[in-house]
C-alpha positions as CSV (number, residue, x, y, z in Angstrom):
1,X,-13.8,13.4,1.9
2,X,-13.3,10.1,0.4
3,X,-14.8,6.5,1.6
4,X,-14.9,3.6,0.8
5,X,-16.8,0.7,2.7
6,X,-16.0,-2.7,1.8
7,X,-17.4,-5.8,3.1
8,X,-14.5,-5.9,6.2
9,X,-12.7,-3.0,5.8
10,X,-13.5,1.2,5.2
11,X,-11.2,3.4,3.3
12,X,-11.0,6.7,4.1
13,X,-8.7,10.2,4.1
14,X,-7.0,10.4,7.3
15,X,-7.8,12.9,9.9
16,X,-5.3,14.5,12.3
17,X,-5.2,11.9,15.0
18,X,-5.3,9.3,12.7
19,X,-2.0,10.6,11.0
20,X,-0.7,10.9,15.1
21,X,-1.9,6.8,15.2
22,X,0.0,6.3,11.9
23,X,3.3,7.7,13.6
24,X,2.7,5.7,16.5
25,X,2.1,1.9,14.2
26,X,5.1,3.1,11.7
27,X,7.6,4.1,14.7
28,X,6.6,3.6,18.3
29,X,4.8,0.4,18.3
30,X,7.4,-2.0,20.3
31,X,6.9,-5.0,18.2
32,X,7.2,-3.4,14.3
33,X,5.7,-6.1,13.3
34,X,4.8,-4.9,9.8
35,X,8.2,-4.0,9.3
36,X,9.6,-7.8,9.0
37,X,7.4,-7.8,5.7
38,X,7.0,-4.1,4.3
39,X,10.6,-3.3,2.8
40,X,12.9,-4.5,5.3
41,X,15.4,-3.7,3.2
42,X,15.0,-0.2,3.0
43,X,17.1,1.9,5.7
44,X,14.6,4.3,7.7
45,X,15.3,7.1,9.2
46,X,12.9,8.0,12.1
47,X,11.2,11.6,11.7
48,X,9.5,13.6,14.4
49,X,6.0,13.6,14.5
50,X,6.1,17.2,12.8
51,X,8.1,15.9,9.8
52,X,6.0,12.7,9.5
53,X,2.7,15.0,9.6
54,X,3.9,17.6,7.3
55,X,5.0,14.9,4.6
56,X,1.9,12.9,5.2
57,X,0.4,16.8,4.4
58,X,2.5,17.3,1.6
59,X,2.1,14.1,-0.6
60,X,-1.8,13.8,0.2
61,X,-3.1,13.5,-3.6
62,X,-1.6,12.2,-6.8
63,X,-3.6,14.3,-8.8
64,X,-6.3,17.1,-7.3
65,X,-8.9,15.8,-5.8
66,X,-7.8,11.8,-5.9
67,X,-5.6,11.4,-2.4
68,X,-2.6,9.5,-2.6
69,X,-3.4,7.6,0.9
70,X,-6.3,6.7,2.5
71,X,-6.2,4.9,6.1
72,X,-7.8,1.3,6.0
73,X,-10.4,0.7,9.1
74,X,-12.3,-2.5,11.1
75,X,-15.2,-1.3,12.9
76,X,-13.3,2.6,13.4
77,X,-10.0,0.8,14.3
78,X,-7.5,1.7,12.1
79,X,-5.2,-0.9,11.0
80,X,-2.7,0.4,8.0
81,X,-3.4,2.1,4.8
82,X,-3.0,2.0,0.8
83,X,-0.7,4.5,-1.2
84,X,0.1,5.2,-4.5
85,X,2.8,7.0,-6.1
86,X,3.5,8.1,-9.9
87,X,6.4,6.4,-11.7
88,X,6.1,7.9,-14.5
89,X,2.9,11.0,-15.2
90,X,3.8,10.7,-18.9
91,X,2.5,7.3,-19.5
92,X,-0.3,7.2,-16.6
93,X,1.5,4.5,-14.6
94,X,1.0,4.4,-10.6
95,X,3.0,2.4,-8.0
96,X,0.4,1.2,-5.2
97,X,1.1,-0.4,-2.1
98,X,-0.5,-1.9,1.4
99,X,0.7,-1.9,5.0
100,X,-1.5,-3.3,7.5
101,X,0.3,-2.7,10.7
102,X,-2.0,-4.3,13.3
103,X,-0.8,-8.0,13.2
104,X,-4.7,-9.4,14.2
105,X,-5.7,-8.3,10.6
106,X,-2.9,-10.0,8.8
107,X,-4.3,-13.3,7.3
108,X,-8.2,-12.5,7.0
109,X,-8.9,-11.4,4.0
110,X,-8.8,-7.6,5.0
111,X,-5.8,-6.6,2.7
112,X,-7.2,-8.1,-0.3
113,X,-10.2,-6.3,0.1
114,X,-8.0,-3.2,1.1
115,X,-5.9,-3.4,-1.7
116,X,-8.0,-4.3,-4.3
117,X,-11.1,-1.6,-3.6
118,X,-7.9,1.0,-3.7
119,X,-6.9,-0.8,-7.1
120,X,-11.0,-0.2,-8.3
121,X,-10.8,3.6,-6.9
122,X,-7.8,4.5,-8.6
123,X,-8.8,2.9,-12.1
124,X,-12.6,4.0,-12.0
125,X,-11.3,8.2,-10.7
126,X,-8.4,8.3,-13.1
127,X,-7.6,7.8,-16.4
128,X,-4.7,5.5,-15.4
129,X,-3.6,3.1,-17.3
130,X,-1.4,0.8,-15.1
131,X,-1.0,-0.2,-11.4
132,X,2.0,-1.7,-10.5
133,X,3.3,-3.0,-7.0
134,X,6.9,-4.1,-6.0
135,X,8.0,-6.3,-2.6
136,X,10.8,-8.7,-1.9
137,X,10.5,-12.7,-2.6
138,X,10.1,-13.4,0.8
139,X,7.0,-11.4,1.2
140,X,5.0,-14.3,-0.5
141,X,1.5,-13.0,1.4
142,X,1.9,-9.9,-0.1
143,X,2.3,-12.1,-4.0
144,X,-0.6,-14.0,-3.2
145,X,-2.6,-10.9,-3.0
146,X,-1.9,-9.0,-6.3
147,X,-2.1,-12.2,-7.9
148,X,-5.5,-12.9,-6.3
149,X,-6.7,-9.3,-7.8
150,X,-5.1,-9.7,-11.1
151,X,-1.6,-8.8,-10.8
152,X,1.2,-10.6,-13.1
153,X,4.4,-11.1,-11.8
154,X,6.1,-8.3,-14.6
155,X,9.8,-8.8,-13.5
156,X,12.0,-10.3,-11.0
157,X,15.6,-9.1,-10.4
158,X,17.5,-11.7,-8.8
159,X,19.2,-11.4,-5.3
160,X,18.4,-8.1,-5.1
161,X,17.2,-7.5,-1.6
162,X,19.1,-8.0,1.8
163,X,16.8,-9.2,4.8
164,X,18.3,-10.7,7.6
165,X,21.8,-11.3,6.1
166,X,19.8,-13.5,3.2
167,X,19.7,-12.4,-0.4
168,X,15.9,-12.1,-1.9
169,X,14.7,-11.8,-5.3
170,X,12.8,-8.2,-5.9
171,X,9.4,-8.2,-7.2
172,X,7.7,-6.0,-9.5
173,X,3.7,-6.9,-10.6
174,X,1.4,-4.9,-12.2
175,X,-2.4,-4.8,-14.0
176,X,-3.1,-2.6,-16.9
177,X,-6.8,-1.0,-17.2
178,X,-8.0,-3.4,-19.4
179,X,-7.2,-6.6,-17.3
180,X,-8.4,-4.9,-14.2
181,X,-11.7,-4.2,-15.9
182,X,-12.1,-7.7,-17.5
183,X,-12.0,-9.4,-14.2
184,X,-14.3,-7.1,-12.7
């Protein structure tokens, strides 16, 4: 079982009731607050707690042994999770991502440690060599923190994301091995 235990934050595999407390923060939590920042512009279908647990099942490692999700914790209180999908195996290159769904933890520091000890676990237990992450313009917290771990703004197709009736540039960023190791 993976962890990882930061200075604010843990990272670790999700367990069964954690994946139920998931469901609840991605679909039945009345506000969705998370939701006004993580892909708004992507049409989501609900699933039924069976689908979202046998998915969450399904997809759990990128490669054996490295998980593809692990839930971020305060103090045993779960409050989102980093993932990671492959774009393409051929050439070692990851997408990565953060939700923090808990609203209380947005603004403190806890996604950039988050997100950037998920960026250090996937370089350091794979021979990756590039991490990329992609969000909307208007997402500018979410900017702030790949640039603060490294990221560079790699492209930016114009106008290409709907929120709220508004047209957003999309965002793509990324870090290669080598930068990632030369900062740290």
């Amino acid at each position: 079982m993976i962890k990882i235990i930061g200075e604010k934050i843990k990272l670790k595999e999700a367990t069964e009731s954690e994946i139920e407390e998931l469901y609840y923060w991605k679909y039945e939590e009345k506000e969705q607050a998370a939701k006004q920042w993580n892909g708004p512009y992507i049409p989501e279908e609900k699933l039924t707690k069976q689908e979202y647990r046998k998915i969450w099942i399904r997809d759990s490692e990128i490669i054996p042994g490295i998980p593809s999700t692990l839930i971020i914790t305060v103090n045993e209180k779960l409050i989102g999770y980093v993932g990671a999908y492959w774009v393409d195996k051929n050439t070692n290159w990851l997408e990565t991502g953060i939700v923090i769904y808990d609203k209380q933890y947005w603004n403190g520091g806890y996604g950039t440690e988050a997100f950037g000890r998920w960026i250090q676990y996937l370089f350091e237990a794979t021979d990756l060599h590039r991490l990329g992450m992609s969000t909307w313009s208007g997402n500018t917290r979410m900017i702030k923190v790949a640039e603060k771990l490294g990221m560079k703004e790699e492209a930016r197709i114009r106008q290409a994301r709907m929120v709220k009736g508004e047209y957003y540039d999309a965002i793509k960023m990324g870090i290669l091995r080598k930068e990632w190791q030369a900062l740290n």
